[in-house]
C-alpha positions as CSV (number, residue, x, y, z in Angstrom):
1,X,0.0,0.0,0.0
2,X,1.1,3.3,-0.9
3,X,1.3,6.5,1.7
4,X,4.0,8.7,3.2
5,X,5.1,6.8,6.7
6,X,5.2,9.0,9.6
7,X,9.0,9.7,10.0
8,X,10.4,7.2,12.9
9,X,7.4,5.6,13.1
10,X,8.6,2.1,11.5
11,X,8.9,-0.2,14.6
12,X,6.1,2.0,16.3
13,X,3.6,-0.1,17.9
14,X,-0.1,1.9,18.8
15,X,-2.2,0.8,21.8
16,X,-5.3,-1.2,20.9
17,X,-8.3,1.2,21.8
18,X,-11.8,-1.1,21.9
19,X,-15.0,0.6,21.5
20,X,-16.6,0.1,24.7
21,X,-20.3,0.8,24.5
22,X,-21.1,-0.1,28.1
23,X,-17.9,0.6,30.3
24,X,-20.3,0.1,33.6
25,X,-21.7,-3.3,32.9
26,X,-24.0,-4.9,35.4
27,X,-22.7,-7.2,38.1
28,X,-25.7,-8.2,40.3
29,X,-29.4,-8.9,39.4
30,X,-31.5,-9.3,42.4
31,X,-34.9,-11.3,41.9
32,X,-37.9,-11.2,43.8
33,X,-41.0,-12.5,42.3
34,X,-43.8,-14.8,43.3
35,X,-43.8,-15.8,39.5
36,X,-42.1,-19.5,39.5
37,X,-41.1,-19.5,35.9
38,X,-39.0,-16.3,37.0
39,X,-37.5,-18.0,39.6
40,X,-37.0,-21.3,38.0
41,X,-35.7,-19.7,34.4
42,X,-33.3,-17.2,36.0
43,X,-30.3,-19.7,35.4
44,X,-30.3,-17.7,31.7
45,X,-29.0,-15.0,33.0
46,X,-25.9,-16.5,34.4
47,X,-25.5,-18.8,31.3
48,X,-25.4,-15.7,28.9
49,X,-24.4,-13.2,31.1
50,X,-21.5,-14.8,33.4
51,X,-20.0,-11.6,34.7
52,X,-23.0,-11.2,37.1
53,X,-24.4,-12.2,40.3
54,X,-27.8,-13.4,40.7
55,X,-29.5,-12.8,44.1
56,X,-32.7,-14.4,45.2
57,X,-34.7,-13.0,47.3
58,X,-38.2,-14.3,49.4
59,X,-39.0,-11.5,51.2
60,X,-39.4,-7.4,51.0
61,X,-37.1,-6.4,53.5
62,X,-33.8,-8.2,52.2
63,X,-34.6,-6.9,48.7
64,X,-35.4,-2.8,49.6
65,X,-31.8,-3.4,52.2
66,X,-29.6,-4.3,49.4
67,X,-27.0,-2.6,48.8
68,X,-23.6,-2.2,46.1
69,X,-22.0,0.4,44.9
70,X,-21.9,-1.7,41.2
71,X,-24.8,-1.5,38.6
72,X,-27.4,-3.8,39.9
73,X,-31.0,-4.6,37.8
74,X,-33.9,-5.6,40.3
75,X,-36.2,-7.8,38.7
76,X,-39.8,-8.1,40.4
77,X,-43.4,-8.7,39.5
78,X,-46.5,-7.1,39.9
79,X,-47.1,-8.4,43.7
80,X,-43.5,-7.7,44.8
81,X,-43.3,-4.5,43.1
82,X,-46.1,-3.2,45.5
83,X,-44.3,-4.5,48.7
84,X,-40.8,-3.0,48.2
85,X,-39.4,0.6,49.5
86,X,-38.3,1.9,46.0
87,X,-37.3,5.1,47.4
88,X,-35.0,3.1,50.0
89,X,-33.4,1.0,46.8
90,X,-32.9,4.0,45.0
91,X,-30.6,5.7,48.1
92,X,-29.1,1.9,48.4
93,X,-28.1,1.8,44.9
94,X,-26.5,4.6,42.9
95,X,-26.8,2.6,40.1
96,X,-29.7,0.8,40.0
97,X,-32.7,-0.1,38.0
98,X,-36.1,-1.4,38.8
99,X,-37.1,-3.5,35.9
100,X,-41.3,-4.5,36.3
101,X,-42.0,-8.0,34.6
102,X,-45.4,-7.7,34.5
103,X,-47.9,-10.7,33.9
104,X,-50.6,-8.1,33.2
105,X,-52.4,-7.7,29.9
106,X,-53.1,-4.4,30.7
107,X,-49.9,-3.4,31.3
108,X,-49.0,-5.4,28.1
109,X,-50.9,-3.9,25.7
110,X,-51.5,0.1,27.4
111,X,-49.8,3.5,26.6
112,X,-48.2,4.5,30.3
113,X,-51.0,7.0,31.4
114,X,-53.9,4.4,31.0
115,X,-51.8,1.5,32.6
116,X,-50.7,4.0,35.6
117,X,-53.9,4.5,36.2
118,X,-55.5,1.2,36.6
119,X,-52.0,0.0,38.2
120,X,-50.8,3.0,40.2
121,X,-47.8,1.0,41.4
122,X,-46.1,0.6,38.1
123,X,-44.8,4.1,38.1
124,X,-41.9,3.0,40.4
125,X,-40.6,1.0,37.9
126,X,-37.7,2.3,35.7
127,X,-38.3,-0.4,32.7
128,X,-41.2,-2.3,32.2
129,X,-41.4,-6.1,30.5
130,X,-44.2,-8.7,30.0
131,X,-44.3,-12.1,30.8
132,X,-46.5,-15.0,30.0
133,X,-46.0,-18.9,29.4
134,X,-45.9,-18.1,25.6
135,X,-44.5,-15.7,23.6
136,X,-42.6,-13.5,26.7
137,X,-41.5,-16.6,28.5
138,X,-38.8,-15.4,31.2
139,X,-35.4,-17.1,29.5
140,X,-36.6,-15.1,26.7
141,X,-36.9,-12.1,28.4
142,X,-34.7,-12.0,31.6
143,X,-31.3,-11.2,29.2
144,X,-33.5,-8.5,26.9
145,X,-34.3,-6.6,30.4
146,X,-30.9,-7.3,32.3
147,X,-29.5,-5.6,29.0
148,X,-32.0,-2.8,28.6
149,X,-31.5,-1.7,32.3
150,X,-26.9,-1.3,31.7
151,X,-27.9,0.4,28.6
152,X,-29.9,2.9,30.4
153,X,-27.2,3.3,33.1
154,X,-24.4,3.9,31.0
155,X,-26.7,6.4,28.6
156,X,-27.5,8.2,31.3
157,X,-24.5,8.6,33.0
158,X,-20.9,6.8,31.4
159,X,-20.8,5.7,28.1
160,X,-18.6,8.0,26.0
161,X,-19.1,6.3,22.5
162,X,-20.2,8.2,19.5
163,X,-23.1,6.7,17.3
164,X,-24.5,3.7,19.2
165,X,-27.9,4.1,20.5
166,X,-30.5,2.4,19.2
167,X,-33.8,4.5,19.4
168,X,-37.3,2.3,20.0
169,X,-40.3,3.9,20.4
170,X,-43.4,2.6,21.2
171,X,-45.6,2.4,24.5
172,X,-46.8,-1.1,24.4
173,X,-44.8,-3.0,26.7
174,X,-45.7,-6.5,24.7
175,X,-44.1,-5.5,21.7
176,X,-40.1,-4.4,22.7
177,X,-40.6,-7.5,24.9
178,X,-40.7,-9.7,21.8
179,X,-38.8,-7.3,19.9
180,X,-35.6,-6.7,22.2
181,X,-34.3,-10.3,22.5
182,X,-34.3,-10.5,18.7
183,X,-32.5,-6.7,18.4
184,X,-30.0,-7.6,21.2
185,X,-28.9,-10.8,19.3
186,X,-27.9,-8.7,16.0
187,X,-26.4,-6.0,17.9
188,X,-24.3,-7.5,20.1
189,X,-21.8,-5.2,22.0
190,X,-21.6,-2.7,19.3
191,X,-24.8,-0.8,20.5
192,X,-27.1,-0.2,23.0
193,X,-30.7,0.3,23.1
194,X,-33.1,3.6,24.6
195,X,-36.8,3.0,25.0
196,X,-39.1,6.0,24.8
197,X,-42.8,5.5,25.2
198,X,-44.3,9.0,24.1
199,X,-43.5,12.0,21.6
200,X,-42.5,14.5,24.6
201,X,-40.1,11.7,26.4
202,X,-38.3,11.0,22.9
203,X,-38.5,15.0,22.2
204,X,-36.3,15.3,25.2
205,X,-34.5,12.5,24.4
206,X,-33.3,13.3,20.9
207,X,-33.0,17.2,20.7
208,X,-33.1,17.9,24.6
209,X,-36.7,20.7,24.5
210,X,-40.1,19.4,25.7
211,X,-42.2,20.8,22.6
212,X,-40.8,21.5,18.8
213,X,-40.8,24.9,18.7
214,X,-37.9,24.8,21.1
215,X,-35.5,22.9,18.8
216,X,-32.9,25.3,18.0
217,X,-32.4,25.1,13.9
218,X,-28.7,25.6,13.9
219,X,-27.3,24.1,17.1
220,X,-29.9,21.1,17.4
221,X,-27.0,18.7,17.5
222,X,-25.6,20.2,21.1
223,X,-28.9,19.4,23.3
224,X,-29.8,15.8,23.5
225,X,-28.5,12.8,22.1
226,X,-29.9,13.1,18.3
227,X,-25.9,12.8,17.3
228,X,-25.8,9.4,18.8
229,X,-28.3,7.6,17.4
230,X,-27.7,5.4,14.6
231,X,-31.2,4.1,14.1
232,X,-34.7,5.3,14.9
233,X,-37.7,2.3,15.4
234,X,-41.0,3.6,15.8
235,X,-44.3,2.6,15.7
236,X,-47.2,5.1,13.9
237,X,-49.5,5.5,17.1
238,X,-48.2,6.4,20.5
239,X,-49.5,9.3,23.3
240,X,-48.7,12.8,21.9
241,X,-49.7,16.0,24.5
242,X,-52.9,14.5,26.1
243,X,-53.7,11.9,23.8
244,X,-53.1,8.3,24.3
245,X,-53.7,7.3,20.5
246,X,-51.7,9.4,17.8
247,X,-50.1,9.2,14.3
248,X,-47.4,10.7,16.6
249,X,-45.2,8.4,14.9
250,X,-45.6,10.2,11.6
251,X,-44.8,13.6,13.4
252,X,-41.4,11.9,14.7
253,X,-39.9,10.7,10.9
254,X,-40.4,13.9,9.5
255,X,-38.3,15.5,12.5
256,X,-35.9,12.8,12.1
257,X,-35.5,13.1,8.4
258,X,-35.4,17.2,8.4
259,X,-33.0,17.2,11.5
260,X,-31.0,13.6,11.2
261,X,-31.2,12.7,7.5
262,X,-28.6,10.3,7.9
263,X,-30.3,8.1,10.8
264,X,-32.1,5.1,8.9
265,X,-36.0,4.9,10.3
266,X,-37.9,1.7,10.5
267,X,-41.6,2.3,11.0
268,X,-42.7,-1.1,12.3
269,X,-46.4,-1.1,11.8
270,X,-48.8,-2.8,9.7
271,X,-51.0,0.8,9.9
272,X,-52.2,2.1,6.8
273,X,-50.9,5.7,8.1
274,X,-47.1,4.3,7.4
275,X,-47.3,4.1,3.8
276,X,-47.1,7.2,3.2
277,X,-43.6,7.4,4.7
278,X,-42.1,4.8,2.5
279,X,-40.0,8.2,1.1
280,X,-38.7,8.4,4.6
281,X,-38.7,5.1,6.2
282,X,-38.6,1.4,5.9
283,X,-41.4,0.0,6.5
284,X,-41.6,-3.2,9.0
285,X,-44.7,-5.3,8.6
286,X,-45.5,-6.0,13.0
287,X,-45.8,-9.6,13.4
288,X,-44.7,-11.1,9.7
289,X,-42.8,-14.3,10.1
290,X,-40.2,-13.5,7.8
291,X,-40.2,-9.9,8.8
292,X,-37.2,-10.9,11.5
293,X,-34.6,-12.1,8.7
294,X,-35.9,-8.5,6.9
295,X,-35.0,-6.5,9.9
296,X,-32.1,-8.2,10.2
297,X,-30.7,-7.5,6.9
298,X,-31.9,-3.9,7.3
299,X,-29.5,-3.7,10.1
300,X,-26.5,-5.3,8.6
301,X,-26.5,-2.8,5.8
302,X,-27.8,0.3,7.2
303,X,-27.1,1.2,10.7
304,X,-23.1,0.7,9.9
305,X,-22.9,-2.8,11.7
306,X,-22.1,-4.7,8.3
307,X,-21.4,-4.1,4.8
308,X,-21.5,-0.6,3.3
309,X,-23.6,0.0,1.2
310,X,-22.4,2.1,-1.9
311,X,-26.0,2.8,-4.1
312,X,-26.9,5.1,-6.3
313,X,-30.0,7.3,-6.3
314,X,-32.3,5.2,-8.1
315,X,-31.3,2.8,-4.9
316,X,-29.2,0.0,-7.5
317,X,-25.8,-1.5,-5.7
318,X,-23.0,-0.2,-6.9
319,X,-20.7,-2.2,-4.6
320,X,-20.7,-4.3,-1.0
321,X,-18.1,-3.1,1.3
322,X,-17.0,-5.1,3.6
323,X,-13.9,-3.9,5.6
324,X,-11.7,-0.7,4.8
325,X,-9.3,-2.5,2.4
326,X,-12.1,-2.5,-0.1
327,X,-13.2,0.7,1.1
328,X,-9.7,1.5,0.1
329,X,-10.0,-0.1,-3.3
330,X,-13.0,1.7,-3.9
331,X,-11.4,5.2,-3.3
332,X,-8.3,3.9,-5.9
333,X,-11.2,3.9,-8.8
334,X,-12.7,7.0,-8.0
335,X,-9.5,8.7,-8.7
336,X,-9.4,7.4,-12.4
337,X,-10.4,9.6,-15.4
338,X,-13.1,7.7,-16.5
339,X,-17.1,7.5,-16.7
340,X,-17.5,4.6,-13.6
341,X,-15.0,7.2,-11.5
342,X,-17.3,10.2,-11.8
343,X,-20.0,8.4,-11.1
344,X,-18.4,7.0,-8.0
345,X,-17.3,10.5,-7.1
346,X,-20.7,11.8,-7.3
347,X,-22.1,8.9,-4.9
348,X,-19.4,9.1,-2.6
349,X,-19.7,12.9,-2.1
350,X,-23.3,12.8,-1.4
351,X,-22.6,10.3,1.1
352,X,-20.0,12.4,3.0
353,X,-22.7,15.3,2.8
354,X,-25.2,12.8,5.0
355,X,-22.9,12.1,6.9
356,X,-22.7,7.9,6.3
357,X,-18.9,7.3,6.6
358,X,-18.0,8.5,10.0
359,X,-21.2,6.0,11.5
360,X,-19.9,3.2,9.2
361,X,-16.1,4.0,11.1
362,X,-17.4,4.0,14.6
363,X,-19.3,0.9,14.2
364,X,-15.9,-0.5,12.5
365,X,-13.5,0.8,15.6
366,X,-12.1,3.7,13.9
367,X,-13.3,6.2,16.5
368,X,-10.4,8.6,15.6
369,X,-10.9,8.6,11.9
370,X,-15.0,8.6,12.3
371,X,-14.3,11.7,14.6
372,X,-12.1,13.9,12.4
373,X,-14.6,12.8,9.4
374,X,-17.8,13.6,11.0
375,X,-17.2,17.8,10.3
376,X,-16.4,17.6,6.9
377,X,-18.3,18.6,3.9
378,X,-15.4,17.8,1.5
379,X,-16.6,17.2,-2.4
380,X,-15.2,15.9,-5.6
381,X,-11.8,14.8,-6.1
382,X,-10.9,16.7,-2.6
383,X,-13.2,14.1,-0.5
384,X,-11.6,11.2,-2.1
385,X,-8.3,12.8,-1.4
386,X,-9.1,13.2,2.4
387,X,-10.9,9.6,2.1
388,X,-7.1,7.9,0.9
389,X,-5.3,9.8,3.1
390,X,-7.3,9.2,6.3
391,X,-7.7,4.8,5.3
392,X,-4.2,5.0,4.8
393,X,-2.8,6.4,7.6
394,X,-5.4,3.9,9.6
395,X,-4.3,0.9,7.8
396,X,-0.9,1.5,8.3
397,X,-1.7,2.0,12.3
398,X,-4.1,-1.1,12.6
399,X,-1.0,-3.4,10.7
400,X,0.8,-1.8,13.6
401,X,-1.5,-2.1,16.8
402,X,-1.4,-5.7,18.7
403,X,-4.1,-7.1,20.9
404,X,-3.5,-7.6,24.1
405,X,-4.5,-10.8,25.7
406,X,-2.8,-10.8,29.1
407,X,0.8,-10.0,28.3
408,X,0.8,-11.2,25.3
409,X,0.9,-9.7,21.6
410,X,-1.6,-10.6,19.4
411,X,-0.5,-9.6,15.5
412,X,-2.1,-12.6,13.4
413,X,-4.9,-15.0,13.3
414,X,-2.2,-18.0,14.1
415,X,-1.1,-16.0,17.3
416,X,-4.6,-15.2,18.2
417,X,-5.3,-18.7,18.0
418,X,-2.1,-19.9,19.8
419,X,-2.3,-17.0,22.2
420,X,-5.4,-18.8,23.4
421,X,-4.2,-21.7,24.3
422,X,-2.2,-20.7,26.9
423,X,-3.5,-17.3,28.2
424,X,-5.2,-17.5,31.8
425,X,-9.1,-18.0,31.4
426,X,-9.9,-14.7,32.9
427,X,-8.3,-12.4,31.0
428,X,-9.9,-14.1,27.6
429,X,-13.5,-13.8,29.6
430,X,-12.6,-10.1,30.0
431,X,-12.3,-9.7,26.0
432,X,-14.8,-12.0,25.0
433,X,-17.2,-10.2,27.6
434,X,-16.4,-6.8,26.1
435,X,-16.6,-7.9,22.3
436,X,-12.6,-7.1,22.0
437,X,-11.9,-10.5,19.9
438,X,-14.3,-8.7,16.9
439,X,-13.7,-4.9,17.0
440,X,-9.6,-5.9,16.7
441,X,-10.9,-8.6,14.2
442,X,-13.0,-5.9,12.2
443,X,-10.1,-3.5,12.2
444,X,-7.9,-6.1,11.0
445,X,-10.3,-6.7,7.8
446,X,-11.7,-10.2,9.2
447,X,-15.7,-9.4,9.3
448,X,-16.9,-12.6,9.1
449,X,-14.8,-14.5,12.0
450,X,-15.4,-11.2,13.9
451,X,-19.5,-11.8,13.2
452,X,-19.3,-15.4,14.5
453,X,-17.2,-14.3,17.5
454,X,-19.7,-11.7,18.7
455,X,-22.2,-13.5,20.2
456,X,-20.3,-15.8,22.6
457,X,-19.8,-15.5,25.9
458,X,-18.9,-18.1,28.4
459,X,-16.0,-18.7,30.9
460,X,-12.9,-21.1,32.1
461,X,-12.2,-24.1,29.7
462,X,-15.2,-24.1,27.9
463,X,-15.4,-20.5,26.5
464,X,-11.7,-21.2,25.8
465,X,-12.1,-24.6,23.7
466,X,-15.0,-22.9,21.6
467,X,-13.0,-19.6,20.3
468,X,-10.1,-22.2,19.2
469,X,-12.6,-24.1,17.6
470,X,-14.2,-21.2,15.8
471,X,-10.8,-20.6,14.9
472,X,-9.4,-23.6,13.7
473,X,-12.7,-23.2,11.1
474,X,-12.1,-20.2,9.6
475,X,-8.0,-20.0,9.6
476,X,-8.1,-22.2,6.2
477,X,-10.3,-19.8,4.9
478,X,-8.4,-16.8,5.2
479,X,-4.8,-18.8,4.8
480,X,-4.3,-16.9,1.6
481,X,-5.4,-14.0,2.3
482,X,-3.2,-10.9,3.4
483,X,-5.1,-8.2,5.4
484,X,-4.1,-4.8,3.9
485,X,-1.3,-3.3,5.3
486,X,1.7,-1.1,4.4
């Protein structure tokens, strides 16, 4: 690869720097429920989640006395919801959430102010979740709400990633309780998730005011977390002002798309008032069986978490990016003097002006270059400039940057791998736990080993055995291959 080196700078080694979307993650769930399936399904949580501590509880008393100065998610039903000193939990716990399950299909099914009012007690919870012995059973659910509740934590108060929030908004508990499990499984580490129930609570949310006329047209960007979000799911009806039952949803896309043009929009509705926002959004059909695989996909290519997607106007694919080396590649034909290189020039340039790259970069690892990208409004032959220059200097640090697994230096797949067999169990728990395998992976143009990494999480022996098996798989499959470097 071509590029001026950074005089001295041969044997330089950079510090690996993984994007850490939740640096406070939670280490004790405390249960109290007279539900049995709660109690008897809870194993989940340590199976999936085995940085935690699970505490079970039988009565009141023990539960509104605990106390740590660590995240901690308190999961309760209906009856033990109404017997517990929130207030007292709250001064216990800095950190801490009170995640409802509910069991009611009220509360399943109602926007907050009509469930509140037939169930007073349900305003004490933070989060709220159904249950049932059918579609929400509890190992279902239990990792979707654990999850939700860190998310909210480190939102609120430690997170310091750009571009990661996933925006759902709808105010029927039922339907992010089916939804979240499934959303959780594509995402992974590499986001996290907000819930907002009603137009004024995802007003504040997004632009920081509690009524449009208060969003500021020039400096939106600096109140709330708009700037963050990388995708916006919504359904059409949800409480707007004092009414329970609004196109509110409507309202929200076409603040989104005048504010946030670059944040993708689902509506997920089967309402006829969503069609007329196919301009603006994708439309999700609720309830479709193969709507899942379509969401899915929708993800992968438009949120930044797979491919890139290079299209023209008319919406035909030009090309499937898959790491920065054919990003890279991509950039060496838009320099040419040729029909194909204008037209790539074109594309790429409107791009840049919505913003798409630096989202693309973040969810990639490449905070630095993501951050220096997101200002500029470069065009023509001087954006593709900027574009070589900034890949190239990455490249040439990624080739450059080792991962760390204990004290030892990662450079290659074959060290990875044998780097694993002898490092202590912990300190590949602490990677695997944090998603650090596939963000170095990713930077080091390996997306697909870094994709079937993501999801796994385990501890000792048998989380060891299973990444060396993985591995062993996909090492003859990239033998050949030679990751862009300098």
């Amino acid at each position: 690869m071509g590029g001026t080196k950074p005089k001295g700078s041969k044997n330089r080694e950079f510090p690996f720097a993984p994007r850490v979307i939740n640096p406070a993650p939670i280490a004790h769930v405390v249960i109290f429920s007279a539900e049995e399936a709660v109690r008897k399904e809870a194993g989940v949580l340590e199976k999936e989640m085995p940085w935690l501590t699970v505490h079970h509880f039988s009565d009141p008393l023990s539960v509104s006395a605990f106390q740590s100065d660590k995240p901690v998610v308190f999961l309760l039903d209906d009856m033990s919801l109404s017997f517990v000193d929130t207030d007292r939990i709250r001064e216990n716990n800095r950190d801490g959430v009170i995640v409802l399950l509910s069991a009611s299909d009220v509360v399943h099914r109602s926007p907050p102010a009509v469930a509140e009012e037939k169930h007073p007690h349900i305003r004490r919870a933070d989060l709220i979740f159904a249950i049932n012995d059918l579609e929400f059973r509890p190992s279902r659910i239990l990792p979707a709400a654990v999850r939700a509740a860190e998310d909210l934590i480190n939102i609120n108060k430690y997170s310091r990633a750009r571009r990661y929030i996933f925006l759902i908004v709808d105010d029927e508990p039922r339907w992010f309780s089916q939804f979240l499990p499934v959303l959780y499984k594509i995402i992974g580490q590499r986001a996290a998730v907000r819930l907002t129930r009603t137009y004024e609570e995802t007003l504040r949310f997004l632009f920081g005011v509690e009524h449009e006329e208060d969003i500021d047209e020039e400096e939106f960007f600096l109140r709330g977390r708009g700037d963050d979000v990388v995708c916006l799911i919504t359904d059409v009806f949800f409480p707007q002002g004092d009414l329970t039952r609004t196109v509110a949803g409507v309202d929200l896309i076409k603040l989104i798309h005048r504010f946030y043009p670059r944040i993708p929009a689902i509506i997920a509705s089967k309402a006829k008032e969503a069609e007329g926002q196919r301009d603006k959004a994708f439309i999700l059909p609720k309830g479709d069986p193969e709507a899942i695989q379509i969401f899915r996909d929708y993800i992968y290519d438009y949120t930044g978490m797979g491919d890139f997607i290079l299209s023209r106007r008319d919406g035909s694919l030009i090309r499937r990016i898959k790491h920065v080396g054919d990003l890279y590649d991509i950039i060496l034909e838009a320099e040419k003097e040729t029909e194909e290189a204008e037209e790539l020039r074109s594309v790429l340039e409107e791009y840049g002006r919505r913003d798409y790259f630096s989202t693309w970069f973040y969810m990639h690892g490449f905070r630095e270059m993501a951050d220096e990208l997101r200002p500029r409004r470069d065009r023509g032959r001087r954006l593709i400039s900027v574009l070589k220059r900034h890949l190239q200097r990455e490249m040439i640090k990624t080739s450059r940057t080792p991962l760390l697994l204990g004290e030892l230096k990662i450079h290659s797949l074959s060290e990875l791998r044998e780097g694993l067999k002898t490092a202590k169990p912990e300190n590949i728990q602490r990677l695997s736990d944090s998603d650090v395998f596939s963000t170095w992976l990713e930077q080091n143009c390996y997306p697909e080993l870094a994709e079937e990494l993501r999801p796994i999480h385990g501890s000792g022996e048998p989380l060891r055995d299973v990444l060396i098996g993985i591995l062993d798989l996909w090492l003859p499959r990239y033998s050949l291959r030679v990751p862009p470097s300098e």
